[in-house]
C-alpha positions as CSV (number, residue, x, y, z in Angstrom):
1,X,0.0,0.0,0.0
2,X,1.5,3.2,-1.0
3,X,0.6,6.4,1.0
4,X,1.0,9.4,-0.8
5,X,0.4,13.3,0.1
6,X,-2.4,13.6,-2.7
7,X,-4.3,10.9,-0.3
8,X,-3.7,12.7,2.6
9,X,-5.5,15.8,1.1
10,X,-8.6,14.0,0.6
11,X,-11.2,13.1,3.0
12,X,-11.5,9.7,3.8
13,X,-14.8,8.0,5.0
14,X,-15.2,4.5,6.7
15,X,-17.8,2.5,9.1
16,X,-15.7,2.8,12.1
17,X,-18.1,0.0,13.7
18,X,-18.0,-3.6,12.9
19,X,-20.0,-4.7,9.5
20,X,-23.7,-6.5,10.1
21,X,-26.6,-5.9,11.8
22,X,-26.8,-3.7,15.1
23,X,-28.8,-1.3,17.1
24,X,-26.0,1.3,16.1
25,X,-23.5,2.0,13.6
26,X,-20.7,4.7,13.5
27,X,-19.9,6.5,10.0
28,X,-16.5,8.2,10.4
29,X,-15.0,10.9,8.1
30,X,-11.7,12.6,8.5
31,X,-10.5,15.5,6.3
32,X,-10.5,19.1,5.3
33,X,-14.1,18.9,4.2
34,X,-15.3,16.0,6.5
35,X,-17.8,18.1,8.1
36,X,-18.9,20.1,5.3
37,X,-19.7,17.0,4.0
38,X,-22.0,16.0,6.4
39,X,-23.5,19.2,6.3
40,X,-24.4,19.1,2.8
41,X,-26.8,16.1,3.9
42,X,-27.9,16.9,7.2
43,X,-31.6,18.6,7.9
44,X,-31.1,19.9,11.5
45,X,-28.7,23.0,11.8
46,X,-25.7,24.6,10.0
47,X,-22.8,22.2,11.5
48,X,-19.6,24.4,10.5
49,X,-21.2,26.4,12.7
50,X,-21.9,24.5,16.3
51,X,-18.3,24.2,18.5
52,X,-15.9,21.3,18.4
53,X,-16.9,18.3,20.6
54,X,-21.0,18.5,20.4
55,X,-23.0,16.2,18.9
56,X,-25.9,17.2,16.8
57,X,-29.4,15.2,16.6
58,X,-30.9,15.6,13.0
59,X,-31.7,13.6,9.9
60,X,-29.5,12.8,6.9
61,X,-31.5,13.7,3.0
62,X,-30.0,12.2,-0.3
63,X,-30.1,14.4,-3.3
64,X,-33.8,13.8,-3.5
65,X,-34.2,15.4,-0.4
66,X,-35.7,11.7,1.1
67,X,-34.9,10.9,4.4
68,X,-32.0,7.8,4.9
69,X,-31.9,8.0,8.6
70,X,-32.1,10.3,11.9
71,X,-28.7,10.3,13.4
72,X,-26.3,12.0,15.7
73,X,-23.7,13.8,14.0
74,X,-19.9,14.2,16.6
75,X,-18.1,17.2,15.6
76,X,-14.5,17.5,16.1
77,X,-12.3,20.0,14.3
78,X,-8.8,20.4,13.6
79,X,-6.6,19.9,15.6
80,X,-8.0,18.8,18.8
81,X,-9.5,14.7,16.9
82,X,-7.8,11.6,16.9
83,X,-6.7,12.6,13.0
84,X,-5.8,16.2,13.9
85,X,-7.8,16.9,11.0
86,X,-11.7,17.7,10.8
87,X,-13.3,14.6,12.2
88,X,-17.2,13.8,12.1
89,X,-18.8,10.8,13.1
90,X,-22.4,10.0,12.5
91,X,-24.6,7.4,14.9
92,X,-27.1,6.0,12.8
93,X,-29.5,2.5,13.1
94,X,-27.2,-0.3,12.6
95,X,-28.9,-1.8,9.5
96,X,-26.5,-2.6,6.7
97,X,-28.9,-0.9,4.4
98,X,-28.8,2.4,5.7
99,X,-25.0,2.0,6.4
100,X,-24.6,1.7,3.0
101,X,-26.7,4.3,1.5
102,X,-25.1,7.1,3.9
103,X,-21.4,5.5,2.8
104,X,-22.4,5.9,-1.1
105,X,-24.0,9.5,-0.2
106,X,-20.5,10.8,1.9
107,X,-18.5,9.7,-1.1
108,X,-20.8,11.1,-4.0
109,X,-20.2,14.5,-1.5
110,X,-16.4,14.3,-2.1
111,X,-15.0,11.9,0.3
112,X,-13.4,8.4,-0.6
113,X,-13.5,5.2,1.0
114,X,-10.7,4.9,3.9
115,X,-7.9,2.4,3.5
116,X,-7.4,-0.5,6.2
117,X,-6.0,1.8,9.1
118,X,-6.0,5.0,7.5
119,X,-7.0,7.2,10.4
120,X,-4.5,5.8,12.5
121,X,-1.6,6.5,10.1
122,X,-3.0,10.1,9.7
123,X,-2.6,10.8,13.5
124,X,0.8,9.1,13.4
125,X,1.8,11.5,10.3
126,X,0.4,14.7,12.3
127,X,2.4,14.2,15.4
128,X,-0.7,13.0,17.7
129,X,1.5,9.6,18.4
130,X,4.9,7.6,17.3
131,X,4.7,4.6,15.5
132,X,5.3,2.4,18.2
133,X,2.1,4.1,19.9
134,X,0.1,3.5,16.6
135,X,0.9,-0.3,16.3
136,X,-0.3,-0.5,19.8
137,X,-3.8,0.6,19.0
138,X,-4.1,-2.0,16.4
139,X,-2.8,-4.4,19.3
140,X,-6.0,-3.4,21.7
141,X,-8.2,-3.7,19.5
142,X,-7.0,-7.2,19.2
143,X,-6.3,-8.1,22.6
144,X,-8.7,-10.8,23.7
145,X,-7.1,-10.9,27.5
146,X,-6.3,-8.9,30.6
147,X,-2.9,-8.7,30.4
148,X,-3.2,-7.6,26.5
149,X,-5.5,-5.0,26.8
150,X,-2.9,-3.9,30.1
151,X,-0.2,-4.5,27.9
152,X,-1.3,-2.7,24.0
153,X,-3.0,0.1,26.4
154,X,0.2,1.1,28.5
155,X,2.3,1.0,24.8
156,X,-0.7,3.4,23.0
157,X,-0.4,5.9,25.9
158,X,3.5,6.1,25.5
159,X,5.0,3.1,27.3
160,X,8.8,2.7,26.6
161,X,8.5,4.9,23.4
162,X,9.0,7.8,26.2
163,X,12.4,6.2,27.0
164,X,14.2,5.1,23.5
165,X,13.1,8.8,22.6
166,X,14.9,10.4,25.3
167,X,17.3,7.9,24.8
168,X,17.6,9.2,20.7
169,X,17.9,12.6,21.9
170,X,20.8,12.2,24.1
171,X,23.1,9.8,21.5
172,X,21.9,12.9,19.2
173,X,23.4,15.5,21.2
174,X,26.8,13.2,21.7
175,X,26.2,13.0,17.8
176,X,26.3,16.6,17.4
177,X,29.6,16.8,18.8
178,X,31.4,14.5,17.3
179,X,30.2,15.5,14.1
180,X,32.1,18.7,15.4
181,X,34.8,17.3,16.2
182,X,35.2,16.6,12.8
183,X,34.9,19.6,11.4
184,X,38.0,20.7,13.6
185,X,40.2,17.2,12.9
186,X,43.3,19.4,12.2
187,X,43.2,21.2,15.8
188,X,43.0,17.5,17.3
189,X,40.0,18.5,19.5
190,X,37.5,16.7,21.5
191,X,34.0,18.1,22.1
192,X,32.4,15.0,23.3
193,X,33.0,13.6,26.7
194,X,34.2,10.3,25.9
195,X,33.5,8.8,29.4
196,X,30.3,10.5,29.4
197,X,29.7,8.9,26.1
198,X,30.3,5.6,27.4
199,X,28.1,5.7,30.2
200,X,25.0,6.8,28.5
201,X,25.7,3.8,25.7
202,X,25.6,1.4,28.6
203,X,22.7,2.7,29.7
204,X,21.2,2.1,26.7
205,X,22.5,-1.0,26.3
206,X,20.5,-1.9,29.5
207,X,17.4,-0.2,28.0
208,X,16.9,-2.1,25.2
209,X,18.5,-5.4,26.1
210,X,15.4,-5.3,28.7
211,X,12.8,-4.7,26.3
212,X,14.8,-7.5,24.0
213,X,14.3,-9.9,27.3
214,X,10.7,-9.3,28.0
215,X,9.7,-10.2,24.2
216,X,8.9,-13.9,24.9
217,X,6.4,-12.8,27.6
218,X,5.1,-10.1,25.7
219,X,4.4,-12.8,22.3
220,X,3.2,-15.0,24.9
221,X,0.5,-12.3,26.2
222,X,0.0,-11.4,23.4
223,X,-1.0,-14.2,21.1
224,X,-1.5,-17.1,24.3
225,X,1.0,-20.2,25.2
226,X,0.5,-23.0,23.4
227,X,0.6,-25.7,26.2
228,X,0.1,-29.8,24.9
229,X,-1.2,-32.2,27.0
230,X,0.9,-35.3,26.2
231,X,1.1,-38.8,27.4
232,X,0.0,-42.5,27.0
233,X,-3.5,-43.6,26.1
234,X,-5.9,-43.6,29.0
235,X,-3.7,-41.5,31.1
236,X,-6.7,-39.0,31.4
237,X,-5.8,-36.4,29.2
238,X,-9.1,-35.3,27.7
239,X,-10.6,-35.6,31.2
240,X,-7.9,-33.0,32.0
241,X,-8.3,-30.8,29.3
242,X,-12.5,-30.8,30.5
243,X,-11.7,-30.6,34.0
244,X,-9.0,-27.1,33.3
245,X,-12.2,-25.9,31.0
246,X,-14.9,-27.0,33.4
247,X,-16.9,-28.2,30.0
248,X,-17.6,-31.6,28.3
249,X,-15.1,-30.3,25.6
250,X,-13.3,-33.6,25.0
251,X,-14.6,-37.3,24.4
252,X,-14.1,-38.9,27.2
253,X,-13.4,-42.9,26.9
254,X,-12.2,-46.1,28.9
255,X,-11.0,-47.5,25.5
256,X,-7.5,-46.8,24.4
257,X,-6.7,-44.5,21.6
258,X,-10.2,-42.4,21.6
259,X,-8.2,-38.9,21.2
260,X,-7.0,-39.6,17.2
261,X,-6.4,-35.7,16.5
262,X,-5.9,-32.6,18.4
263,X,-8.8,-31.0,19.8
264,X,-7.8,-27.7,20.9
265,X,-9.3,-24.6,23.5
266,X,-8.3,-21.5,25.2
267,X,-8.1,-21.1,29.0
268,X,-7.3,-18.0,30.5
269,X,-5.7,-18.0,34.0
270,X,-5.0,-14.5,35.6
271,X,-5.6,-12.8,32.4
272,X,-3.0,-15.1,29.6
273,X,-4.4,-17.2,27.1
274,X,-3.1,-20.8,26.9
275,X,-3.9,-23.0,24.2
276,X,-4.6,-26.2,26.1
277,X,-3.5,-28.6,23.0
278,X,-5.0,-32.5,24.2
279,X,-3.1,-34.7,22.0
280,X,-3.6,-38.8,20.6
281,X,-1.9,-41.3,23.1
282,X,2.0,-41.9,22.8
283,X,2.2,-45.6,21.8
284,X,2.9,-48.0,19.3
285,X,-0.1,-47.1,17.0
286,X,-2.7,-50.2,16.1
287,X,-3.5,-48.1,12.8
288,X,-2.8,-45.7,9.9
289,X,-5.3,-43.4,11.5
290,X,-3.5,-43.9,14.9
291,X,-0.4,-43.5,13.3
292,X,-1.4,-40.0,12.6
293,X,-2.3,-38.7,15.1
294,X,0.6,-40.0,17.5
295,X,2.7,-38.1,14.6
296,X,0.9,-35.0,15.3
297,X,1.6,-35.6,18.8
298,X,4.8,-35.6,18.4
299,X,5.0,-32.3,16.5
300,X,2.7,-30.3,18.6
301,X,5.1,-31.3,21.2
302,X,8.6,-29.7,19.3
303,X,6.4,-26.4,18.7
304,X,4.8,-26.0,22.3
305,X,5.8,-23.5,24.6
306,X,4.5,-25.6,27.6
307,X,3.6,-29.2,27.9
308,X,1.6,-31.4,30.8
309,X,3.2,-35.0,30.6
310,X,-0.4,-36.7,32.3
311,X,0.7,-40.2,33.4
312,X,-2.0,-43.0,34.8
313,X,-0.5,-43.4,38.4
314,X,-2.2,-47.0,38.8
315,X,-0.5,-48.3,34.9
316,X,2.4,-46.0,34.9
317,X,5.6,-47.2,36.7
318,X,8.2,-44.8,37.7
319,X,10.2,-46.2,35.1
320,X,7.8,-45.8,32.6
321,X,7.4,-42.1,33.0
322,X,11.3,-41.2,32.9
323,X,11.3,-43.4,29.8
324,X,8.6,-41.1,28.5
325,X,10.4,-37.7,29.6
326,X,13.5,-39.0,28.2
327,X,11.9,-39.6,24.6
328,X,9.8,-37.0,24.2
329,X,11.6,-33.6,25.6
330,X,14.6,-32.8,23.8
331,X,14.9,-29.5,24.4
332,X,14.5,-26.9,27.4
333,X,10.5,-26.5,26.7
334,X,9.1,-26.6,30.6
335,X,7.1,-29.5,31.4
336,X,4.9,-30.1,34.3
337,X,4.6,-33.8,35.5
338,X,0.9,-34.2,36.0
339,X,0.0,-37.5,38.2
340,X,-3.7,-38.6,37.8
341,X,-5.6,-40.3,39.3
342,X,-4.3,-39.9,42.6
343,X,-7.9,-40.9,44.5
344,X,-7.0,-44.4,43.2
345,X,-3.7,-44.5,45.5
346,X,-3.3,-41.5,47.6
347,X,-0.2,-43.1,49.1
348,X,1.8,-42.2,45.8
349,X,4.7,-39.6,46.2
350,X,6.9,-37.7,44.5
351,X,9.4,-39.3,45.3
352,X,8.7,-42.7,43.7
353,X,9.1,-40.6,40.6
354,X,12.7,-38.2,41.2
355,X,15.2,-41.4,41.6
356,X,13.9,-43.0,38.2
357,X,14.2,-39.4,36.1
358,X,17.7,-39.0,38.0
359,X,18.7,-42.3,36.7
360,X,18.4,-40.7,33.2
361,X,19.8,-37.5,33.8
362,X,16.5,-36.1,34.5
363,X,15.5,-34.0,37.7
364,X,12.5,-32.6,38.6
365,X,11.6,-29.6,41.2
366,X,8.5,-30.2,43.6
367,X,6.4,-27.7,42.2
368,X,6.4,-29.1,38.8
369,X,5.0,-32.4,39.8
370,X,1.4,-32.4,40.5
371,X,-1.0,-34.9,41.8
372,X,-4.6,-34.6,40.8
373,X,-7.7,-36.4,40.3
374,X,-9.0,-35.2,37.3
375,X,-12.4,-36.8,36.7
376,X,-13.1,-35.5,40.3
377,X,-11.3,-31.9,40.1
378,X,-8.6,-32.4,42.9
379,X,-6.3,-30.2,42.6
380,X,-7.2,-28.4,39.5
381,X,-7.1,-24.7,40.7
382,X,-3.8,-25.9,42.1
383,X,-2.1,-26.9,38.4
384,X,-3.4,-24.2,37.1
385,X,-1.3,-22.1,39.7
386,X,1.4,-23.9,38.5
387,X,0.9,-23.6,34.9
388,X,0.7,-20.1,35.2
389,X,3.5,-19.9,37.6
390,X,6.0,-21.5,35.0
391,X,5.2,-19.6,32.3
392,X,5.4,-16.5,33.1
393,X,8.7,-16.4,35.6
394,X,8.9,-12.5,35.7
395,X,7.1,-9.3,36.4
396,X,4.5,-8.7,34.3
397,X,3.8,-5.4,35.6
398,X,6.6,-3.7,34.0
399,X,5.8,-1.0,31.5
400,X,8.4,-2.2,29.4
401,X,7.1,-5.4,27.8
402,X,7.6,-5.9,24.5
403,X,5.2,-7.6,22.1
404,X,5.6,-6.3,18.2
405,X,8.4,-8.5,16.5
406,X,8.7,-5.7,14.2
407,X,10.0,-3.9,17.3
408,X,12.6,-6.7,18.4
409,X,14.2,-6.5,15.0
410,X,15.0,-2.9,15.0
411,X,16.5,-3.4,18.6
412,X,18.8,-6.0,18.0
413,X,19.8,-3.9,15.7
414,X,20.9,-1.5,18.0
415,X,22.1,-3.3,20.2
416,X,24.9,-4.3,18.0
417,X,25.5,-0.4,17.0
418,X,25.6,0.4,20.6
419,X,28.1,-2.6,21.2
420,X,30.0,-1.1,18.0
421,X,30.0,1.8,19.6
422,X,31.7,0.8,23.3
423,X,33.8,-1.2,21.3
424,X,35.1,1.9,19.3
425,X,35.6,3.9,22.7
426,X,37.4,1.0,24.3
427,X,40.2,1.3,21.4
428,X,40.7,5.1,20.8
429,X,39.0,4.4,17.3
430,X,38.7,7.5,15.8
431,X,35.6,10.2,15.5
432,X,34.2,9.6,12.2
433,X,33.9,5.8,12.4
434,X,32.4,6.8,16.6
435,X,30.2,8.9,14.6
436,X,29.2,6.5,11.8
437,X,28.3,4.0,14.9
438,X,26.0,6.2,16.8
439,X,24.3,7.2,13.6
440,X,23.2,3.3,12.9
441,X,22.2,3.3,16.4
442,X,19.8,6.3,15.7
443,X,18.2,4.8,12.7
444,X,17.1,1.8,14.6
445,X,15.8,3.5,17.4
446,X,14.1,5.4,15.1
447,X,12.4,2.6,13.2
448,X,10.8,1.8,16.5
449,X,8.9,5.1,16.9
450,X,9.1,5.8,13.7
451,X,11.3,9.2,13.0
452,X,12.7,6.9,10.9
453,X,9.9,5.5,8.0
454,X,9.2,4.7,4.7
455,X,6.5,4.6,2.8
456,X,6.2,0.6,2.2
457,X,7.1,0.7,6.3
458,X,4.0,2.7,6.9
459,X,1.7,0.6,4.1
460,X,3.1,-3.0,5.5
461,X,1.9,-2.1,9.1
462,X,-1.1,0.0,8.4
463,X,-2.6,-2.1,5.9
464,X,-3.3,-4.4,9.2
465,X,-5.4,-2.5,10.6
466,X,-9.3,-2.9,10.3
467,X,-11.0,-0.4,8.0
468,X,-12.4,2.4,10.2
469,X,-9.3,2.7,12.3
């Protein structure tokens, strides 16, 4: 999508509400003439008249002077709207009829039909918020938990954008003088305090090697864990994966190998998705079908974040589930042990279980092994204290929580300028390759907030955006 000024001159017009039936629906324009536009068609009073931030009850006429619909018409003019520009949103009945008619009337007035995220980009290009801050409003609107709407809220009020931009400023002053110094290389002077220098790049360094760090929480707020629930036939997964959802979601059966695909839900504990993943039986499969869906298993498995290893305490030796651990975990994905069917033989402990694992090179903390009853709910709300608890092993509080991948890029980018850069200090390197360093460093910072754009930039990461916003 290309963005050019001529489209910035014209005045755009969307349904800023979702399409289909409702009691309500939202036209929004943005432009220049967006509410002369509106005023052309509206039977009430003069609008370009009435003060910003009123609303206006009246009808809306087409050309024939008929009557589409009565609506309330939001003023907002330039430069106090979410475009800067002249904004004006009408409230009509949410039939797709009338939605339609008023779209066709707006853009026979003058205006054209928005593209996807159109409005947002306009703020972003007048100055009402940085890139970083207009990503994030595409992020709440798709935030489906707590902690994203926490999360994409936080970033669209200003978040760590604050700090890489006063971050930007100072290497830019630093800049400044080096690109001085440079100007006077025959007096052999130095403008820029070189220790000075140093300590604000490893303060930066610390910056962004935090927000770098809290990326794998933030994609895992962001978009949920996925979290398989693996183990041998009749171990009691799917009565597991019901019993965490509190529903009949899974077919539940005494005969082996009833699970022969994935069957897959969302639970939310203290405001994260996890994608509770209950998988086929991990055996020697007794048919093609089988086959395939122990293969799955097994894949599901290499791409989880998070897996339950459910074991039948009663048909499961100790040896049997350190065999299992061994073959299936090959990597450091964490892994709660999850013992079922514990009111069958409450006398099992942990510790049946920690000498076998040991014995392969296995070990096993206390508050990753979990007794619990499934079919009878014992000790649900407790592994789903624990599931939480290992996945997300830090502060989720923090402000600076990153969760756009476009973001990550652009900082390990300058994290390597910034290392370039104490590296070049360390050696007496000389001004104009210090100076070539810091400027790297400031176009990847940039990217992030966006002093630093293109045009196919801003069409790649607008065009993602619903129509409307």
């Amino acid at each position: 999508m290309n963005y050019t000024r001529h489209n910035l001159d014209d005045t755009i017009v969307a349904l800023a509400t979702p399409n289909g039936m409702g009691a309500i629906a939202i036209i929004r324009l943005s432009g220049k003439t967006a509410i002369s536009i509106v005023n052309q068609t509206f039977k009430g009073k003069d609008l370009t008249q009435q003060p910003s931030h009123t609303i206006h009850f009246g009808f809306i006429l087409n050309e024939s002077g008929e009557v589409l619909d009565e609506v309330l018409v939001s003023l907002f003019f330039a430069p106090k709207s979410y475009t800067k520009e002249n904004v004006a949103e009408v409230s009509c009945h949410g039939s797709p009829y009338i939605t339609a008619q008023l779209l066709q009337l707006f853009i026979r007035k003058g205006a054209r039909l928005a593209q996807p995220g159109e409005f947002t980009m306009r703020a972003f290009l007048h100055g009402q918020m940085d890139l970083s801050q207009a990503e994030a409003v595409a992020d709440l609107i798709a935030s489906d938990t707590q902690r994203a709407h926490a999360i994409a809220l936080q970033q669209m009020r200003g978040g760590f954008s604050k700090d890489i931009a006063t971050l930007r400023q100072q290497l830019i002053d630093f800049a400044s003088l080096i690109e001085l110094e440079l100007d006077f290389s025959e007096e052999d002077v130095e403008f820029a305090d070189r220790t000075a220098l140093k300590n604000l790049v490893t303060s930066a360094q610390q910056l962004v090697n935090s927000l770098i760090q809290s990326f794998q929480l933030g994609n895992a707020i962001k978009n949920g864990i996925n979290t398989v629930i693996a183990g041998r036939p009749n171990a009691g997964k799917s009565t597991l994966l019901n019993a965490l959802l509190n529903e009949e979601r899974a077919i539940v059966s005494p005969i082996a190998g009833t699970t022969r695909d994935t069957v897959e839900e969302v639970l939310q504990i203290n405001g994260i998705a996890f994608r509770l993943i209950d998988t086929a039986g991990i055996r020697a499969a007794q048919d093609q079908i089988e086959a395939i869906g122990v293969a799955k298993t097994m894949q599901k498995i290499e791409q989880s974040a998070m897996v339950l290893y459910v074991f039948d305490i009663i048909q499961t030796s100790p040896a049997d589930v350190a065999s299992d651990i061994q073959q299936l975990f090959h990597n450091h994905t964490p892994f709660l042990l999850v013992a079922n069917k514990m009111d069958l033989n409450p006398y099992t402990k942990m510790n049946h279980y920690t000498s076998s694992l040991a014995a392969v090179g296995l070990t096993i903390s206390p508050q990753n092994f979990i007794p619990v009853a499934a079919a009878h709910q014992m000790n649900i709300e407790w592994l789903k204290s624990c599931i939480y608890q290992t996945a997300i092993q830090q502060d989720i509080s923090s402000d600076t929580i990153l969760t756009n991948t476009r973001h990550v890029e652009a900082l390990q980018k300058a994290a390597e300028s910034l290392t370039a850069i104490t590296q070049g200090l360390n050696t007496g390197i000389s001004s104009d390759f210090i100076a070539m360093d810091i400027r790297q460093a400031l176009h990847h910072l940039g990217t992030v907030t966006g002093e630093v754009s293109t045009d196919d930039l801003l069409g790649n990461i607008f065009s993602r955006f619903c129509i409307g916003k």
